[in-house]
N, CA, C and O atoms as CSV, one atom per row, in Angstrom:
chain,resi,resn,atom,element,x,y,z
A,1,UNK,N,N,15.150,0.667,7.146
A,1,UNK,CA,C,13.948,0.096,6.548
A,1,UNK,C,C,14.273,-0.608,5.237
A,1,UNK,O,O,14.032,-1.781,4.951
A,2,UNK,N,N,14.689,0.047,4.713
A,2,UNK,CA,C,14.903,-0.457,2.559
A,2,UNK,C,C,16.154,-1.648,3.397
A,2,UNK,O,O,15.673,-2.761,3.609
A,3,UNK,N,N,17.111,-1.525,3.685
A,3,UNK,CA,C,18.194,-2.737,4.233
A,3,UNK,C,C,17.177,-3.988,4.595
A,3,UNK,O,O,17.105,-5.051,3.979
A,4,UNK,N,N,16.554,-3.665,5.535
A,4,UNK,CA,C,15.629,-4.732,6.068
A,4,UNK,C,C,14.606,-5.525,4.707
A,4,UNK,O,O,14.580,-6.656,4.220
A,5,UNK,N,N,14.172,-4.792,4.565
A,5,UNK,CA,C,13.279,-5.322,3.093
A,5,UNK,C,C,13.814,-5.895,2.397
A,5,UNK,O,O,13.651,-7.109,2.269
A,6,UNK,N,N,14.904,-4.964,1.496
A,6,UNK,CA,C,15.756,-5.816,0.599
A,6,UNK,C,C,16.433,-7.199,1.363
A,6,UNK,O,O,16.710,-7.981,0.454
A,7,UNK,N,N,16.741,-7.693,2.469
A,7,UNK,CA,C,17.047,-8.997,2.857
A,7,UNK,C,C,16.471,-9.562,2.822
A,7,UNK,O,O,16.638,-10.524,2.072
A,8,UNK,N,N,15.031,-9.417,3.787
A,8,UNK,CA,C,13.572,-10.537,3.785
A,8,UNK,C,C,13.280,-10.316,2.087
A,8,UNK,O,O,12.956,-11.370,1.541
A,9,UNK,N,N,13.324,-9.470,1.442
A,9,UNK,CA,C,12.785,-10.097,-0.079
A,9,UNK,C,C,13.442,-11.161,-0.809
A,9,UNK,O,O,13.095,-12.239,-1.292
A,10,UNK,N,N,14.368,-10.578,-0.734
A,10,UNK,CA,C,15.737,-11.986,-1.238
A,10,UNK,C,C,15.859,-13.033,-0.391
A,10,UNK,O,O,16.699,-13.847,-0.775
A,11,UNK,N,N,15.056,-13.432,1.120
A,11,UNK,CA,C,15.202,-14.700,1.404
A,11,UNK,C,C,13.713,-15.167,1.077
A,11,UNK,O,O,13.164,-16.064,1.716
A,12,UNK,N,N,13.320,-14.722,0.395
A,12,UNK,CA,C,11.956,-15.328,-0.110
A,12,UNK,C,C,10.552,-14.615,0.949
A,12,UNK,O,O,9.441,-15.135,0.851
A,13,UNK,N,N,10.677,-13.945,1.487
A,13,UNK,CA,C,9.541,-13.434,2.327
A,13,UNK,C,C,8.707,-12.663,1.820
A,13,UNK,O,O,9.210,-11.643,1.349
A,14,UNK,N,N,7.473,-12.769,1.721
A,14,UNK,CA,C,6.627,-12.601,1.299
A,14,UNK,C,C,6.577,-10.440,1.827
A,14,UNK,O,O,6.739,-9.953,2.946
A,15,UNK,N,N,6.201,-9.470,0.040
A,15,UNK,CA,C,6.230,-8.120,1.025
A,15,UNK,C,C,5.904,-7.461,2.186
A,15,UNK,O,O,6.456,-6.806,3.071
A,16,UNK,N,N,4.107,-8.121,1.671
A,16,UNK,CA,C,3.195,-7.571,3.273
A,16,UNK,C,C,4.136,-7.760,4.596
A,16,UNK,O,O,4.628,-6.949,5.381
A,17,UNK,N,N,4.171,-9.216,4.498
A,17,UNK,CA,C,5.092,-9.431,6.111
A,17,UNK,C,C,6.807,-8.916,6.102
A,17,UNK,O,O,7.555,-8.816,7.074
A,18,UNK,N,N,7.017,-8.720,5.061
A,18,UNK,CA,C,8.474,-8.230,5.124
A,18,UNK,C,C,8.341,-6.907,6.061
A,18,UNK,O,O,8.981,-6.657,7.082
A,19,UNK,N,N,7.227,-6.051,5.364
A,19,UNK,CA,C,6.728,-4.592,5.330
A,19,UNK,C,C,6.478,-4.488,7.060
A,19,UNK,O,O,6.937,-3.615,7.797
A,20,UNK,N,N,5.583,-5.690,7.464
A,20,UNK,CA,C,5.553,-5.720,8.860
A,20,UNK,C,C,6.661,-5.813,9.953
A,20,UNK,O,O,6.789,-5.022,10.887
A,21,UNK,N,N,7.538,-7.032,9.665
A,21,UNK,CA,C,8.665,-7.096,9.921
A,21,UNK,C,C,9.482,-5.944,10.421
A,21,UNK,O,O,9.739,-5.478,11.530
A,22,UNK,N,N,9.827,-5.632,9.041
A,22,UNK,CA,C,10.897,-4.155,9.439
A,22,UNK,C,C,9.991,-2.863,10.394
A,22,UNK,O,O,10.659,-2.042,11.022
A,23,UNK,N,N,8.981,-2.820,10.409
A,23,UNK,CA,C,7.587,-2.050,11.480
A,23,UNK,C,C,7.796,-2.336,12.046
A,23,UNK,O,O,8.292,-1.351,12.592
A,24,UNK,N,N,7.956,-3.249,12.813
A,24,UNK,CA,C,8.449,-3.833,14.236
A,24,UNK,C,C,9.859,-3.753,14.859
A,24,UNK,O,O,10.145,-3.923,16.044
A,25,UNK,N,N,10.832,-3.410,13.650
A,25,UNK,CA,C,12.107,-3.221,14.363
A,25,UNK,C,C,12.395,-1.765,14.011
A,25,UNK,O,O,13.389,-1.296,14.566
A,26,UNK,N,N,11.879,-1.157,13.392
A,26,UNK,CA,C,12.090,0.506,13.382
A,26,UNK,C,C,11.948,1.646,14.613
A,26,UNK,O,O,10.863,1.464,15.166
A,27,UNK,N,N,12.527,2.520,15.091
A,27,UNK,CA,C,12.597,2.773,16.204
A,27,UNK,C,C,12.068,4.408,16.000
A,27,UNK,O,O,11.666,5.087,16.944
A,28,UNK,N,N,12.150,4.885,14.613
A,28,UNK,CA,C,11.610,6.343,14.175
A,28,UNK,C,C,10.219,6.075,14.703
A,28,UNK,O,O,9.926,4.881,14.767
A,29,UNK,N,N,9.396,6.853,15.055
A,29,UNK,CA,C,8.109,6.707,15.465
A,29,UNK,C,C,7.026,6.919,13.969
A,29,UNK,O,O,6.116,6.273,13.448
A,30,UNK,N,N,7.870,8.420,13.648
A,30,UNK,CA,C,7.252,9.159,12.364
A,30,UNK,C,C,6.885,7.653,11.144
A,30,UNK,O,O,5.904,7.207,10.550
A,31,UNK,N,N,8.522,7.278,11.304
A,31,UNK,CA,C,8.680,6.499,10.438
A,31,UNK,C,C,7.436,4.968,10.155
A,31,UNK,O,O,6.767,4.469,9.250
A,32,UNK,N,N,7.756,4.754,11.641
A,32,UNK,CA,C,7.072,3.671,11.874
A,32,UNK,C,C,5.552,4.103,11.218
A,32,UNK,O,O,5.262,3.411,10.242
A,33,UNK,N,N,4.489,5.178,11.609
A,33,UNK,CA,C,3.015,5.709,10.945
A,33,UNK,C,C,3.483,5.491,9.600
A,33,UNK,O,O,2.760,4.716,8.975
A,34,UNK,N,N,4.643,6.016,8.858
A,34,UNK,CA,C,4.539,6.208,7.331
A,34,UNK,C,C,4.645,4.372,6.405
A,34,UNK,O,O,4.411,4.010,5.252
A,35,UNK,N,N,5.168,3.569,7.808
A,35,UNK,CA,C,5.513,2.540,6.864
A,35,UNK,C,C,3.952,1.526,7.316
A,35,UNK,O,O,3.555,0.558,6.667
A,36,UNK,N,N,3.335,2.052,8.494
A,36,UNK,CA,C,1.995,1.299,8.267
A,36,UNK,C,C,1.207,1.711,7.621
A,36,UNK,O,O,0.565,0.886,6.971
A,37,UNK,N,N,0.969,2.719,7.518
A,37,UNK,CA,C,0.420,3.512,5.870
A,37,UNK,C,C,0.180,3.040,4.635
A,37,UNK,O,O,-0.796,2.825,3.917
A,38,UNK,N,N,1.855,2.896,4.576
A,38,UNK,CA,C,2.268,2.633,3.459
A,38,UNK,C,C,1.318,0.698,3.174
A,38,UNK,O,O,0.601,0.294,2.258
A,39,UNK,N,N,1.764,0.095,4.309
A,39,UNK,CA,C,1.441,-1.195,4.330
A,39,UNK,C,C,-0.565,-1.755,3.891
A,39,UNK,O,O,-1.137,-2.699,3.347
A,40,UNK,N,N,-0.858,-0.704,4.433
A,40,UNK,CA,C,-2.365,-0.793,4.048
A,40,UNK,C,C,-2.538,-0.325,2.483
A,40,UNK,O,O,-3.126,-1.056,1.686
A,41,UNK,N,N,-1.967,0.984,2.084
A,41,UNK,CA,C,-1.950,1.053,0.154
A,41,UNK,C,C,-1.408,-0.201,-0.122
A,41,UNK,O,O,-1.981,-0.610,-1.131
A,42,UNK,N,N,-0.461,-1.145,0.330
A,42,UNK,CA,C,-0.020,-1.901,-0.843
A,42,UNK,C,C,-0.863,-3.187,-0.839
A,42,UNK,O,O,-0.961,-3.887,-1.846
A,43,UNK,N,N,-1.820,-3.643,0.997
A,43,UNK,CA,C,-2.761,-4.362,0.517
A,43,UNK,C,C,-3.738,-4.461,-0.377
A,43,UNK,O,O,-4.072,-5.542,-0.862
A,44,UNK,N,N,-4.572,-2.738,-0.831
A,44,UNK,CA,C,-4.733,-2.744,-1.387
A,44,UNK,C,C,-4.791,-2.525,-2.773
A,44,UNK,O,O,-5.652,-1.939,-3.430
A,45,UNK,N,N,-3.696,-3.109,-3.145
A,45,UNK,CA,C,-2.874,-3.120,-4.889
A,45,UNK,C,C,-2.262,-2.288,-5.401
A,45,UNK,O,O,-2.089,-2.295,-6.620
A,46,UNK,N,N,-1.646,-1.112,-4.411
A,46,UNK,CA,C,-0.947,0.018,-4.687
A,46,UNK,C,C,0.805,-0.550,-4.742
A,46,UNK,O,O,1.104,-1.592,-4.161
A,47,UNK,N,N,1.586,0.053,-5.302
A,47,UNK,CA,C,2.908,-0.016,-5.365
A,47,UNK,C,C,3.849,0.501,-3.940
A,47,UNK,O,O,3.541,1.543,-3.363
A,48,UNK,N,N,4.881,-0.261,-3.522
A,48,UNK,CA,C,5.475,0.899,-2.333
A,48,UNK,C,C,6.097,1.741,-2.550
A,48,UNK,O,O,6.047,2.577,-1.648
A,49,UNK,N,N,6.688,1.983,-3.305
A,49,UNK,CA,C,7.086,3.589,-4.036
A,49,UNK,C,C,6.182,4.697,-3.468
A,49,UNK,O,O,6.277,5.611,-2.649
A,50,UNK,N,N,5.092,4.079,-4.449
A,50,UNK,CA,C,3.949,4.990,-4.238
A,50,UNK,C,C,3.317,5.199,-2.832
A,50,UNK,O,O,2.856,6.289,-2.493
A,51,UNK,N,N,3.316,4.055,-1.998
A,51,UNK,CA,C,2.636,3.673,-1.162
A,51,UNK,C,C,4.079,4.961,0.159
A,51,UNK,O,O,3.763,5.838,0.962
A,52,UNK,N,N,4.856,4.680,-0.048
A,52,UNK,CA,C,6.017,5.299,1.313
A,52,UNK,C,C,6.019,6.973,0.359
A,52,UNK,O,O,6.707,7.889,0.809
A,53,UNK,N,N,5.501,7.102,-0.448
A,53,UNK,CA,C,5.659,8.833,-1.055
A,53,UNK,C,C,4.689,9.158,-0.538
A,53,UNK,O,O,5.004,10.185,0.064
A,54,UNK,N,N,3.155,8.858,-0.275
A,54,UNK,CA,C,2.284,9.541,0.933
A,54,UNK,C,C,3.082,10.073,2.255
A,54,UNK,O,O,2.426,10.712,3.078
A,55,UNK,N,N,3.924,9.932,2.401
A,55,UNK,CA,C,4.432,10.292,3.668
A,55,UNK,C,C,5.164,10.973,3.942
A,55,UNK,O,O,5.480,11.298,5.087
A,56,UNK,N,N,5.732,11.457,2.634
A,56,UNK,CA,C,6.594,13.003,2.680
A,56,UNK,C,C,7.512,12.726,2.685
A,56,UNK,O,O,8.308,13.137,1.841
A,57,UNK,N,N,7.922,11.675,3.892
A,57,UNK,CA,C,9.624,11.663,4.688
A,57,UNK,C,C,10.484,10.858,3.630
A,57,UNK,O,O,11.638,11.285,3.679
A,58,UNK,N,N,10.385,10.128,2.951
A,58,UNK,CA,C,11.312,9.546,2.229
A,58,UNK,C,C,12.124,10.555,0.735
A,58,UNK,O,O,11.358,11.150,-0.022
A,59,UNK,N,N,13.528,10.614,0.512
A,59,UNK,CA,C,13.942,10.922,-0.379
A,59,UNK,C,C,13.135,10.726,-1.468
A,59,UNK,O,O,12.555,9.644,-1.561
A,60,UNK,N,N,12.981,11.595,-2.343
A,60,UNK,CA,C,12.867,11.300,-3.926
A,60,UNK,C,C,13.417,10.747,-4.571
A,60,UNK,O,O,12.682,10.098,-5.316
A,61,UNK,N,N,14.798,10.551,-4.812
A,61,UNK,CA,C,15.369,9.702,-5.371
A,61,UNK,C,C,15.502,8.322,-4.679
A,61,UNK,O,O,15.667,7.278,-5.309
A,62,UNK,N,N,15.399,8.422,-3.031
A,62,UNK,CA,C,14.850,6.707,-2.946
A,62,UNK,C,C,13.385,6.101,-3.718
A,62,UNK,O,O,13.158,5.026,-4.272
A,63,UNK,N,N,12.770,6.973,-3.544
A,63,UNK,CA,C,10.981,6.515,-4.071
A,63,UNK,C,C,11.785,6.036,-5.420
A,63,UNK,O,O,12.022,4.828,-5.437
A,64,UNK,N,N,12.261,6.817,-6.597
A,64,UNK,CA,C,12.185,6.537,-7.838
A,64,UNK,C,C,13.162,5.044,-7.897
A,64,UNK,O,O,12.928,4.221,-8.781
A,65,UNK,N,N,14.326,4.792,-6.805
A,65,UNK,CA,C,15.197,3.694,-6.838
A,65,UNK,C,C,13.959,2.576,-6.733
A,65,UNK,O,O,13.670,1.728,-7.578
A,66,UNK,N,N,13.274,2.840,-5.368
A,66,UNK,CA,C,12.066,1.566,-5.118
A,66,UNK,C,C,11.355,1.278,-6.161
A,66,UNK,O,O,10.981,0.117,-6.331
A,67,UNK,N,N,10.907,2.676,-7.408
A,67,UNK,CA,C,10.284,1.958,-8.465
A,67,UNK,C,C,10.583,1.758,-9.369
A,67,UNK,O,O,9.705,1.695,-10.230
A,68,UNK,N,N,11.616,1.590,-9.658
A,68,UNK,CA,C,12.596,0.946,-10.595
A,68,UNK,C,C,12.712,-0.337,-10.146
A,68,UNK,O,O,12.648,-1.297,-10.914
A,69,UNK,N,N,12.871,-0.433,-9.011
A,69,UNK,CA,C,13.312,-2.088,-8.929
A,69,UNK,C,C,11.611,-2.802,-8.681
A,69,UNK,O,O,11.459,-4.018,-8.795
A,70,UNK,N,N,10.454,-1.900,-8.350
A,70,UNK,CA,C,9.159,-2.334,-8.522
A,70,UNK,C,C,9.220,-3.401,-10.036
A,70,UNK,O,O,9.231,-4.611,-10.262
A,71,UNK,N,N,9.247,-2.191,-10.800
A,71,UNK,CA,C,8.961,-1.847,-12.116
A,71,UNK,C,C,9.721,-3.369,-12.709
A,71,UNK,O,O,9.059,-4.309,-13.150
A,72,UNK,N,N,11.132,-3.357,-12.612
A,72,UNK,CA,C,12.009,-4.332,-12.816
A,72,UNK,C,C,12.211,-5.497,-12.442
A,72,UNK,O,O,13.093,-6.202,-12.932
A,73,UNK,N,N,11.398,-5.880,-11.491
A,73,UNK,CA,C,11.236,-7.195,-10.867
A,73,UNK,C,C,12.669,-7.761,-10.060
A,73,UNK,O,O,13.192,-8.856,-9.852
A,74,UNK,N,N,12.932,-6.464,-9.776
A,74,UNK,CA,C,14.217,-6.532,-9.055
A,74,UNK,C,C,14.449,-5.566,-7.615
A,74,UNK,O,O,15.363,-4.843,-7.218
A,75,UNK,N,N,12.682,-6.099,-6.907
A,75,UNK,CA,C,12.725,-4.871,-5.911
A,75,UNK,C,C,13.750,-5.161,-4.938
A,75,UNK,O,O,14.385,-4.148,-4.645
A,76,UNK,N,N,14.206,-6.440,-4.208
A,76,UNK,CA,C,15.438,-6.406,-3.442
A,76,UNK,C,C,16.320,-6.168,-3.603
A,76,UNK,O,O,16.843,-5.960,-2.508
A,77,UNK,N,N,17.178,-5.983,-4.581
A,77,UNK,CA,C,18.409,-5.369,-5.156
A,77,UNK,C,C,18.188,-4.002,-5.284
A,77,UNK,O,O,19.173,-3.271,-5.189
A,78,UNK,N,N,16.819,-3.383,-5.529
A,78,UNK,CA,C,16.945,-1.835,-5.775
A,78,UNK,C,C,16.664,-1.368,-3.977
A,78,UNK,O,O,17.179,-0.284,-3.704
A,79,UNK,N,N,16.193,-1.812,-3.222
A,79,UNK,CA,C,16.265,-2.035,-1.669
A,79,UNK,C,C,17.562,-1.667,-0.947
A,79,UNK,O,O,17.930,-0.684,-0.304
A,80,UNK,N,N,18.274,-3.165,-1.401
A,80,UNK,CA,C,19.424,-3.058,-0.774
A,80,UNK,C,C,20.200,-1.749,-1.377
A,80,UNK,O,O,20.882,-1.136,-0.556
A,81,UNK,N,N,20.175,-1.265,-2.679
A,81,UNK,CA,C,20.963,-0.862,-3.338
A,81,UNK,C,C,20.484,1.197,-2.716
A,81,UNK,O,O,21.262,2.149,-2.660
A,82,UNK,N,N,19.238,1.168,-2.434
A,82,UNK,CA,C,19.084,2.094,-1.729
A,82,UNK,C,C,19.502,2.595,-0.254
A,82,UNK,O,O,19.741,3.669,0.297
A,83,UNK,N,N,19.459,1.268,0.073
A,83,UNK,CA,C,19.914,0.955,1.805
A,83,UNK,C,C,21.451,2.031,1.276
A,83,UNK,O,O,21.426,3.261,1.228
A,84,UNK,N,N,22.529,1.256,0.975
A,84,UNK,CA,C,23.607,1.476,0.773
A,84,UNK,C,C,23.656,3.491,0.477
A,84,UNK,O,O,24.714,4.103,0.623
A,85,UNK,N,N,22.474,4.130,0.113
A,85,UNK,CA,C,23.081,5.127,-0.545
A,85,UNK,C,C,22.497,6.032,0.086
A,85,UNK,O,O,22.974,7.167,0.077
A,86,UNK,N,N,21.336,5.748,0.776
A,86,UNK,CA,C,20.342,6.793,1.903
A,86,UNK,C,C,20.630,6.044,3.475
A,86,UNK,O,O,20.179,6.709,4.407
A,87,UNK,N,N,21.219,4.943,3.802
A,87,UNK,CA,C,20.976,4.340,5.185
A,87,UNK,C,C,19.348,4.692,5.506
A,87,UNK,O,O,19.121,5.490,6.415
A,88,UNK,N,N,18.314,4.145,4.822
A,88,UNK,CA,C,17.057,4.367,5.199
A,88,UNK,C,C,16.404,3.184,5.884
A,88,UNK,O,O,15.241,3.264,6.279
C-alpha cells in the first residue's frame, strides 16, 4: 500500500485517486475495508495517518512515519520511505 502511494504521489496523482488506486490492487481483504475507510475520513478533511489508525492494522510507527511526511509536505518520500521498512 504506502509503496504504491508513495509512487502515484510523486508522479503527480492526485491522493483520493492514488488512495483508490492502490484499493484496487491490494489483495488483503481486511486491508482493502481499512484503506476504504480510511479514503472516506480523508474526503472529508481528515489526515491519512489518522484516517488508516481507525483500523488498528497498521504499525504505529508507520502511522507516525505517514505523519511526518503529512505534516512535512513530504508525504511521498515518508511513503516510500515506510514502504522500505514495514513492506506495507
Amino acid at each position: 500500500l504506502t509503496r504504491t502511494l508513495g509512487t502515484l504521489l510523486r508522479n503527480g496523482v492526485p491522493l483520493l485517486a492514488a488512495i483508490g488506486i492502490a484499493r484496487n490492487v491490494m489483495s488483503n481483504l481486511a486491508l482493502v475495508e481499512d484503506v476504504a475507510n480510511a479514503a472516506d475520513d480523508v474526503k472529508n478533511g481528515h489526515g491519512l495517518a489518522m484516517s488508516l489508525a481507525r483500523g488498528k492494522r497498521f504499525p504505529r510507527l508507520a502511522l507516525q512515519m505517514i505523519q511526518v511526511g503529512e505534516e512535512s509536505g513530504a508525504l511521498d518520500t515518508m511513503l516510500l520511505k515506510t514502504a522500505d521498512t514495514f513492506e506495507l
